[in-house]
VEXDREN-2710 file (C-alpha; in Angstrom, 1 decimal):
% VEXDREN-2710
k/r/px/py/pz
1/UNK/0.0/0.0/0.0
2/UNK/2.9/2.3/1.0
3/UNK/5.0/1.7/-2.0
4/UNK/1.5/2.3/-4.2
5/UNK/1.0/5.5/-2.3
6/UNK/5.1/6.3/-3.4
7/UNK/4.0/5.5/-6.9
8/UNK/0.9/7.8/-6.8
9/UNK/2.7/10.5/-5.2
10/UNK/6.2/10.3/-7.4
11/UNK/3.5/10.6/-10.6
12/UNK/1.7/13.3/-9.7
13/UNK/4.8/15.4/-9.0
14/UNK/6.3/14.4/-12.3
15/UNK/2.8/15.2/-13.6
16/UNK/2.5/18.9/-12.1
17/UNK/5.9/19.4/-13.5
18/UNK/5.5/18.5/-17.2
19/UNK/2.7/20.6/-16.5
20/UNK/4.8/23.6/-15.5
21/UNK/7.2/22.9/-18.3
22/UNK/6.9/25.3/-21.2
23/UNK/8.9/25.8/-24.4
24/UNK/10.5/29.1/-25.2
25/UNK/12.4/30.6/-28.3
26/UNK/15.8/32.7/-28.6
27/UNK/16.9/34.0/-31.1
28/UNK/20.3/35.2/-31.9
29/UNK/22.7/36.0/-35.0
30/UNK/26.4/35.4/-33.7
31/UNK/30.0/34.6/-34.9
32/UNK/32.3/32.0/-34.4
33/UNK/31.2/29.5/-32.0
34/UNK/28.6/31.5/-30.2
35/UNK/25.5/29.7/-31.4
36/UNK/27.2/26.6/-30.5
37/UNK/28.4/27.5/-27.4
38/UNK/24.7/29.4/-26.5
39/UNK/23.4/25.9/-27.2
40/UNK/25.7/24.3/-24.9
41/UNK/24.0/26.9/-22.0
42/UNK/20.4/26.1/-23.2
43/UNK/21.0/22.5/-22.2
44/UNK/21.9/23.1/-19.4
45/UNK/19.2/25.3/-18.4
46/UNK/16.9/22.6/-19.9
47/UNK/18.1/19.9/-17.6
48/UNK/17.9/22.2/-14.9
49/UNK/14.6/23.6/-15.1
50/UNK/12.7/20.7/-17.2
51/UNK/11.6/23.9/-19.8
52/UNK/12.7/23.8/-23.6
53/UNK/14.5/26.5/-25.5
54/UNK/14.6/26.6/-29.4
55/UNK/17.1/28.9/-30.8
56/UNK/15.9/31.1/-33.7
57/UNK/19.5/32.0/-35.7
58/UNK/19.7/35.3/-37.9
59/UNK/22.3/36.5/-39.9
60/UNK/25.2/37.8/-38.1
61/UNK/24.6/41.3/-39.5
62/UNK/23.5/43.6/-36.6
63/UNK/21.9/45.6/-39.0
64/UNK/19.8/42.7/-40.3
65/UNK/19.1/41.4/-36.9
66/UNK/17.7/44.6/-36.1
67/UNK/15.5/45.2/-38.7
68/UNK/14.0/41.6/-38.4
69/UNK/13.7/42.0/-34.7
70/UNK/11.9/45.5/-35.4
71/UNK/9.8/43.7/-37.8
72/UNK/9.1/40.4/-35.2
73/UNK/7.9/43.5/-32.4
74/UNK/5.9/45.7/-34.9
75/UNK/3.9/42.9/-35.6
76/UNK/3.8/41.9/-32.0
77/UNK/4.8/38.3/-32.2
78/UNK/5.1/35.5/-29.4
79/UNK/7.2/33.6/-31.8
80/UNK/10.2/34.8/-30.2
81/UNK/10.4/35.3/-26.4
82/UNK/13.6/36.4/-25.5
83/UNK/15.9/38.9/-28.2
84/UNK/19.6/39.2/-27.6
85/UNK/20.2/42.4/-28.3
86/UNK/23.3/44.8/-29.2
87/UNK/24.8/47.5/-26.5
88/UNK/22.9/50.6/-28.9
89/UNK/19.5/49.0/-29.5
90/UNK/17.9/50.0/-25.9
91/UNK/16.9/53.2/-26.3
92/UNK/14.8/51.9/-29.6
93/UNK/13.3/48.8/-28.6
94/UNK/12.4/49.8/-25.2
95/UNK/9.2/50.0/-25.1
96/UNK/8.1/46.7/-26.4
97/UNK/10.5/45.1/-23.8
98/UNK/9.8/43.9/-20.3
99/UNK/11.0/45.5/-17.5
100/UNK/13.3/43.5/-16.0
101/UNK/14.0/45.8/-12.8
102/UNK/12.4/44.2/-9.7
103/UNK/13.3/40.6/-10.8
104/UNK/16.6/41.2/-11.5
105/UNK/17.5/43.4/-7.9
106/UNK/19.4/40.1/-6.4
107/UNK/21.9/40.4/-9.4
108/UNK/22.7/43.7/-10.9
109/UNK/24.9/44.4/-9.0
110/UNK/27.6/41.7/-9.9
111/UNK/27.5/43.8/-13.8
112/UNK/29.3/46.9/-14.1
113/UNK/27.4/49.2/-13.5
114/UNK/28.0/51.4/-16.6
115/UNK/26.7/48.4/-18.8
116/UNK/23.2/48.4/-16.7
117/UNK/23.1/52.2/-16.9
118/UNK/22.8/51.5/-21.2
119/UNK/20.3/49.1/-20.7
120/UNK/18.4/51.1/-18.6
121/UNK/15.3/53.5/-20.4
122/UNK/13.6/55.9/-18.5
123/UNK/14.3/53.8/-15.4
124/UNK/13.4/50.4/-16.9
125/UNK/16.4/47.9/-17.0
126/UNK/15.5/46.5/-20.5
127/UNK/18.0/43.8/-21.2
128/UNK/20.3/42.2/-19.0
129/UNK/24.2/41.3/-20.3
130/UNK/25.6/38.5/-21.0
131/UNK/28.9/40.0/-22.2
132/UNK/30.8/43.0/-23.4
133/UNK/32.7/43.9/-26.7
134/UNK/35.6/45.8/-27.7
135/UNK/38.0/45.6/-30.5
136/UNK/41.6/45.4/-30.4
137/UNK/44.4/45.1/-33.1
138/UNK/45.9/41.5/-33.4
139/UNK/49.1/41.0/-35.1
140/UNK/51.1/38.3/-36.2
141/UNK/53.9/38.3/-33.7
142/UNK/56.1/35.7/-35.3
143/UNK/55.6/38.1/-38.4
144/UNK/56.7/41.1/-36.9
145/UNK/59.8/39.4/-34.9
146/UNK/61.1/38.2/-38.1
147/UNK/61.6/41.6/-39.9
148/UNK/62.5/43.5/-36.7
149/UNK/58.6/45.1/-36.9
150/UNK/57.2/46.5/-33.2
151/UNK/53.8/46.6/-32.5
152/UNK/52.4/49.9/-34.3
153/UNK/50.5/52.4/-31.9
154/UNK/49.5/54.9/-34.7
155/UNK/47.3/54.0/-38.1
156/UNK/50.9/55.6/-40.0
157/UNK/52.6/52.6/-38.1
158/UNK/50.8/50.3/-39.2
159/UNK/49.9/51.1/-42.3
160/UNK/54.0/51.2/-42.7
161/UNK/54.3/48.1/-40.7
162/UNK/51.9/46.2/-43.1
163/UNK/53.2/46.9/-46.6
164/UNK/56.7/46.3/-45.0
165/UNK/55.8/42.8/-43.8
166/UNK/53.6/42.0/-46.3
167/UNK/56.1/43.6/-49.2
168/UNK/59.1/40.7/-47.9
169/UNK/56.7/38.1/-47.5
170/UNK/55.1/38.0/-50.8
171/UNK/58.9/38.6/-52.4
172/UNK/59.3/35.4/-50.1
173/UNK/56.7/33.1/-52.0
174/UNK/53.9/34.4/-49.7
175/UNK/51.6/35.9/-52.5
176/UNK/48.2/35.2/-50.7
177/UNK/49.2/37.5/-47.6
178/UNK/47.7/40.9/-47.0
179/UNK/48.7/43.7/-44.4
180/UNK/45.5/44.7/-42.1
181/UNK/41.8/42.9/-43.0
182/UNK/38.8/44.7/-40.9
183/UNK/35.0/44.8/-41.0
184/UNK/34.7/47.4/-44.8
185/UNK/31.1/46.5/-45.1
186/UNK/28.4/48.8/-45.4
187/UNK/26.6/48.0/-42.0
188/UNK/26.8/48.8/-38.7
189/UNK/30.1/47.7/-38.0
190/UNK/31.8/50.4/-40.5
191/UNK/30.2/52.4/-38.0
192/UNK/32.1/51.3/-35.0
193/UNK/35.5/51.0/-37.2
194/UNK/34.7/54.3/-39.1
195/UNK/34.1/55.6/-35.3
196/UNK/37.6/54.7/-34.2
197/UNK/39.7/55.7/-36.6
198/UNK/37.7/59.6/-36.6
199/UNK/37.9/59.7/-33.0
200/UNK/41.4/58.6/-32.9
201/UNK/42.2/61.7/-35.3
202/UNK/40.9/63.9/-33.4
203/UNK/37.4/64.1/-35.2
204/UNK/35.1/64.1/-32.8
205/UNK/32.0/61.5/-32.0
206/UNK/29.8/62.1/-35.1
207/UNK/27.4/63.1/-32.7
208/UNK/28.2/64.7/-29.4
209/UNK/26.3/64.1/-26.3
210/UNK/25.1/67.5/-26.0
211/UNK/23.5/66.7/-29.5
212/UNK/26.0/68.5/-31.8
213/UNK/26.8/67.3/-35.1
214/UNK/30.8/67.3/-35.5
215/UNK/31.2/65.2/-38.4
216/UNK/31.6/67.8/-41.1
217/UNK/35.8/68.4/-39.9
218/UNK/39.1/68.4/-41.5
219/UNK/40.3/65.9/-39.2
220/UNK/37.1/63.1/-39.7
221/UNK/37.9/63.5/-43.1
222/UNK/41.8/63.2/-42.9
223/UNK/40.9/59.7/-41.3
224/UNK/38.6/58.9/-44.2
225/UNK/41.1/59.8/-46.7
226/UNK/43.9/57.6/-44.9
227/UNK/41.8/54.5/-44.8
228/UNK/40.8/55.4/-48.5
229/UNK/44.8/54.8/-49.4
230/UNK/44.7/51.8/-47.6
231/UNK/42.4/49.6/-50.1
232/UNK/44.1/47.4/-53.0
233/UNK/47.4/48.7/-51.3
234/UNK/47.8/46.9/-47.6
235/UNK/44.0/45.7/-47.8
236/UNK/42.5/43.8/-49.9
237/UNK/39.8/45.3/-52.4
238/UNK/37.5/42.9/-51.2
239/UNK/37.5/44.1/-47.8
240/UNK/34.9/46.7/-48.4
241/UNK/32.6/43.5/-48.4
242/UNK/34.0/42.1/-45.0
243/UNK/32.0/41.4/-41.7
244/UNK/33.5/39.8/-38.7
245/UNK/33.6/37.0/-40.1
246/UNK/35.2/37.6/-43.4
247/UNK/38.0/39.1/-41.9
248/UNK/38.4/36.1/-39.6
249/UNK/38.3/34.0/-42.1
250/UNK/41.4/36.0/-43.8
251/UNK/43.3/36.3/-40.7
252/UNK/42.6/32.7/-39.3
253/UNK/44.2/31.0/-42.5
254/UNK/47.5/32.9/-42.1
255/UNK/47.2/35.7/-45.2
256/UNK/47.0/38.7/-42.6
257/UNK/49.4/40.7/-40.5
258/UNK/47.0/43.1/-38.8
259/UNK/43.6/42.7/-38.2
260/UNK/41.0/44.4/-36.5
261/UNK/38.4/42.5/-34.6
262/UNK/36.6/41.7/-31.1
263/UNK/37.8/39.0/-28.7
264/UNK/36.0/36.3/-30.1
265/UNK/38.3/35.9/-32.6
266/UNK/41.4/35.1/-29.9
267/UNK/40.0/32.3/-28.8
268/UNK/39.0/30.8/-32.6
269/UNK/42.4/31.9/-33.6
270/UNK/43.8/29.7/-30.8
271/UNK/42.1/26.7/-31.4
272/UNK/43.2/23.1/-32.0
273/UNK/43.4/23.1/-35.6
274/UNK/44.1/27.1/-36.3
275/UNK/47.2/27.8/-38.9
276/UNK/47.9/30.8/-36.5
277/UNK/47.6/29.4/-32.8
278/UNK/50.5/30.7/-30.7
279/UNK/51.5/32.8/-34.1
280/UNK/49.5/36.0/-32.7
281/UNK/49.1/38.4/-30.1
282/UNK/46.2/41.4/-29.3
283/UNK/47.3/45.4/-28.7
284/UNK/45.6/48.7/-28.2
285/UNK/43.8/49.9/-31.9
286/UNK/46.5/52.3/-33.2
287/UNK/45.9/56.3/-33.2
288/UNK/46.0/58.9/-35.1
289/UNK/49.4/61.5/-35.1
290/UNK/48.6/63.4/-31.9
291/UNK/45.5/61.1/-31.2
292/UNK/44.5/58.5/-28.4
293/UNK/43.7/55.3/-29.1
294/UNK/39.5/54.7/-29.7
295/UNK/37.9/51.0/-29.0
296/UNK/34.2/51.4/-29.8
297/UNK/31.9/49.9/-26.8
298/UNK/30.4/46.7/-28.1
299/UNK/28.2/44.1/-26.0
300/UNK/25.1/42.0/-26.0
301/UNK/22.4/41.5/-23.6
302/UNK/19.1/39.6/-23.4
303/UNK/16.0/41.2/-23.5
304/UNK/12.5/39.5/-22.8
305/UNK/9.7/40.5/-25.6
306/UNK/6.2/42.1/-24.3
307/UNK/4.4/39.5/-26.2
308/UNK/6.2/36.4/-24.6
309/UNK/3.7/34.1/-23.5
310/UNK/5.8/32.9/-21.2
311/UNK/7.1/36.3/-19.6
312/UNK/8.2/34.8/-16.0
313/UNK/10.0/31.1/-17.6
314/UNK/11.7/33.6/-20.4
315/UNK/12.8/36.2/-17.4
316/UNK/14.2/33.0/-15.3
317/UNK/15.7/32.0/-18.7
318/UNK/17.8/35.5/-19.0
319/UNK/19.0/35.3/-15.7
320/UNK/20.3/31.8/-15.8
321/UNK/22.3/32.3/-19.1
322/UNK/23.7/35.9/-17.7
323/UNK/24.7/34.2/-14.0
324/UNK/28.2/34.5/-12.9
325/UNK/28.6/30.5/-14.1
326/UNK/27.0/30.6/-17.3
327/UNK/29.3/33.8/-18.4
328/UNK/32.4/32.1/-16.7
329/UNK/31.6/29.0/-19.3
330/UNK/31.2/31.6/-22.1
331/UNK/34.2/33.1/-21.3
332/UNK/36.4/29.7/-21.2
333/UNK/34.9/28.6/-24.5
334/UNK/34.6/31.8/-26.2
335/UNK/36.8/34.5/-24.9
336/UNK/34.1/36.8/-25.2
337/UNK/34.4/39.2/-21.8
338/UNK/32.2/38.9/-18.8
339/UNK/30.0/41.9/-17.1
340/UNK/30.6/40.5/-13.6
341/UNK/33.6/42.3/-12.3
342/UNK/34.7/39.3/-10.1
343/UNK/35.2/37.2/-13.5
344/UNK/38.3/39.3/-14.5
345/UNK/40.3/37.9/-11.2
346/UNK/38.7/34.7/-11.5
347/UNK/41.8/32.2/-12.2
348/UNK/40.7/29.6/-14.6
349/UNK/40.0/32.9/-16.9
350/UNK/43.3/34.2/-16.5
351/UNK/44.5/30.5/-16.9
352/UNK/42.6/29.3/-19.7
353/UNK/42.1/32.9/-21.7
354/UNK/44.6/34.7/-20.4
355/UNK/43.7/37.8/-22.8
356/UNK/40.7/38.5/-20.6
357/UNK/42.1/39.8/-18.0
358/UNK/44.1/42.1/-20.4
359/UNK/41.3/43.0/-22.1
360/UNK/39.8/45.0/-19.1
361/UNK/41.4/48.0/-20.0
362/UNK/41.0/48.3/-23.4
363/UNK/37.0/47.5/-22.4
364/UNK/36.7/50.1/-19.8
365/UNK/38.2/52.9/-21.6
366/UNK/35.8/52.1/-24.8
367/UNK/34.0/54.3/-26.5
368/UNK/30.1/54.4/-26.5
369/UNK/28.7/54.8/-29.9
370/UNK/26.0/57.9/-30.1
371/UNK/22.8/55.5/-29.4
372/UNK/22.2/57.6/-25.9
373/UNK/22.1/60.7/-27.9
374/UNK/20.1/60.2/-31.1
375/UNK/18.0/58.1/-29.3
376/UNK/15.4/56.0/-31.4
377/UNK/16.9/58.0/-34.6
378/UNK/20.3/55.6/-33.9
379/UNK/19.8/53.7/-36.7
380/UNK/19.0/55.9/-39.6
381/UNK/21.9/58.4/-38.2
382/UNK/24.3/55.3/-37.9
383/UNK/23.3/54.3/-41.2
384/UNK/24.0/57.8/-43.6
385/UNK/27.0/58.0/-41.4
386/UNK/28.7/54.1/-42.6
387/UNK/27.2/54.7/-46.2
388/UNK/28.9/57.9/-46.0
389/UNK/31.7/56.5/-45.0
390/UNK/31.5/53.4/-47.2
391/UNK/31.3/55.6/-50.1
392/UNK/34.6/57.5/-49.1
393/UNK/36.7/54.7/-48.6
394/UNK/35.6/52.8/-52.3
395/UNK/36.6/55.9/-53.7
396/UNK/33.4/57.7/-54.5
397/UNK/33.4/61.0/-53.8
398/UNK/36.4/62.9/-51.9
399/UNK/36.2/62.5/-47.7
400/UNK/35.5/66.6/-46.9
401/UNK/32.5/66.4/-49.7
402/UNK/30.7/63.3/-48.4
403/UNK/30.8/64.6/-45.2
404/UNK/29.3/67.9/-46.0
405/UNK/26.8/66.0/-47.4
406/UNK/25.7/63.7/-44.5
407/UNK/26.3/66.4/-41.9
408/UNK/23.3/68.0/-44.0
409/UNK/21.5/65.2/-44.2
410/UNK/21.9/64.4/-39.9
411/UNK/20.7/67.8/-39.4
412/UNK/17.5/67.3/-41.1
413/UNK/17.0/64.3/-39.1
414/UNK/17.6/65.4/-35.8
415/UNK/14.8/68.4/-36.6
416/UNK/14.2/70.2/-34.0
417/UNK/15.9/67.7/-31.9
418/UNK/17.1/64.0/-31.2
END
């Protein structure tokens, strides 16, 4: 009778918990290994809480993502319960995003602070991170040891420093090698490269927090010019087409000495079978002559959608793939960096991916891009300014004109303000 009772009772518990089990949907566009490694995380957090998570996977593009996930929202879709969502796209998406504020109080305060502050709209914590971004320049160490090369600190260095190497390597029997590969594209991540080398220059922020439009300088347009002399000479024409990943994918094979990237690639470039593992090493981007160096602020968070039907399993969902252990595992596989400040001491990170802790600098001292100031006109603004740029740099139309021109066309969006 007692072991029937033990039955009874052991079914209806596994009863009400198929009945609290729900399936939910992420979706995310990433590089490298991230959708593989996210999937790793999801099974975890399946076995864990008996729930089910499809991933939904979009092109890498942020600027695709973006305009599918502006689409998905519009149309006010369950389809997709939670978003992971880029650093700038808070202010825009806000309001068709839960608040995550009260259930997240027991664990904010592990992030930096900073990165909650840029989630945060109008006093509503939108999105909670899962890790941070910023770009660094990797070089080909064995490279630069073997013609007597340093590390370059301005873009004149390097640029120097790249047809050098790459000059004696193809008169070596290296004809497939090029000097710097970086993300040429006409998409948002011209606008963080395009960003970094105005800035840099000592061209200003595009858009200045006080709302300014400082694009329209000789300096911003010195930059321009430079980067314009850099294609079919120490970069390869084709990298006006290149993402993260083509630019990986250059650099990974051997046929690059400089490349600009974020730390994703350091672990991928490090990996079993890589062509370049223990070949390369990571620096501060270079500056301009009389500049600082400029890493633009990168990072992505998860966000829960207003038309979840599973609001509370989705929120519990966000908080278990942003926990202290799941972005520890991300880290280790990955090298992408944490938000929790502990993980930079923690010492399997500085054992495992010992550029983490490196890193920290180059992350802290990044540069936001101007989503806080334009606001929900980001996009467009972002948008004129890499086709501007795009346009500059495959030769159409000299630096100082195409910047006249989207300094005009800025001011007519921002009206009669941002």
């Amino acid at each position: 009778m007692k072991l029937a009772l033990a039955f009874l009772a052991a079914g209806i518990m596994l009863g009400a918990v198929q009945a609290r089990a729900v399936e939910l949907s992420i979706v995310s566009g990433d590089t490298g290994n991230g959708i593989k490694v996210l999937r790793e995380i999801l099974d975890r957090y399946e076995t864990k809480s008996g729930n089910k998570v499809d991933i939904v996977v979009i092109p890498p593009s942020t600027t695709d993502q973006f305009g599918q996930y502006r689409l998905w929202l519009a149309a006010g879709s369950s389809d997709i319960d939670v978003y992971q969502t880029d650093v700038i796209w808070a202010p825009q998406l806000a309001s068709q995003l839960v608040d995550l504020t009260e259930a997240t109080r027991d664990v904010v305060g592990e992030h930096f602070p900073s990165i909650i502050r840029s989630q945060t709209v109008n006093g509503r914590l939108v999105a909670l991170p899962i890790f941070t971004d910023a770009p660094a320049l990797y070089y080909r160490k064995d490279l630069l040891d073997k013609y007597g090369a340093k590390v370059p600190t301005t873009w004149k260095e390097l640029a120097d420093t790249a047809k050098l190497v790459m000059n004696k390597e193809r008169a070596a029997g290296n004809r497939d090698i090029w000097g710097f590969v970086f993300q040429g594209n006409a998409y948002e991540g011209l606008t963080c490269n395009a960003l970094e080398w105005v800035m840099s220059n000592g061209g200003g922020g595009i858009i200045e927090p006080d709302g300014t439009i400082s694009i329209d300088n000789p300096k911003a347009a010195a930059a321009l010019d430079t980067v314009k002399g850099w294609i079919g000479t120490i970069a390869p024409p084709g990298v006006l087409a290149y993402q993260e990943e083509e630019a990986r994918g250059v650099w990974q094979t051997g046929n690059a000495v400089f490349m600009r990237n974020w730390p994703y690639a350091y672990a991928l470039g490090n990996s079993e079978n890589s062509p370049i593992k223990g070949k390369f090493d990571v620096a501060p981007l270079p500056a301009g002559e009389g500049g600082r160096p400029v890493a633009t602020l990168g990072g992505w968070n998860l966000a829960v959608s207003r038309y979840s039907k599973h609001p509370d399993a989705a929120i519990g969902l966000v908080k278990f793939i942003a926990s202290r252990e799941m972005q520890k595992y991300r880290t280790l596989k990955t090298s992408n960096l944490p938000t929790i400040a502990a993980l930079y001491d923690d010492p399997d990170i500085a054992r495992q991916q010992p550029i983490v802790p490196r890193w920290k600098p180059i992350f802290l001292d990044a540069q936001p891009r101007p989503s806080a100031t334009a606001r929900i006109k980001y996009n467009e603004a972002s948008s004129q300014f890499w086709t501007a740029v795009h346009d500059t740099i495959s030769g159409q139309g000299p630096a100082a004109d195409n910047l006249a021109d989207l300094a005009a066309r800025l001011t007519r969006l921002k009206g009669k303000g941002w």
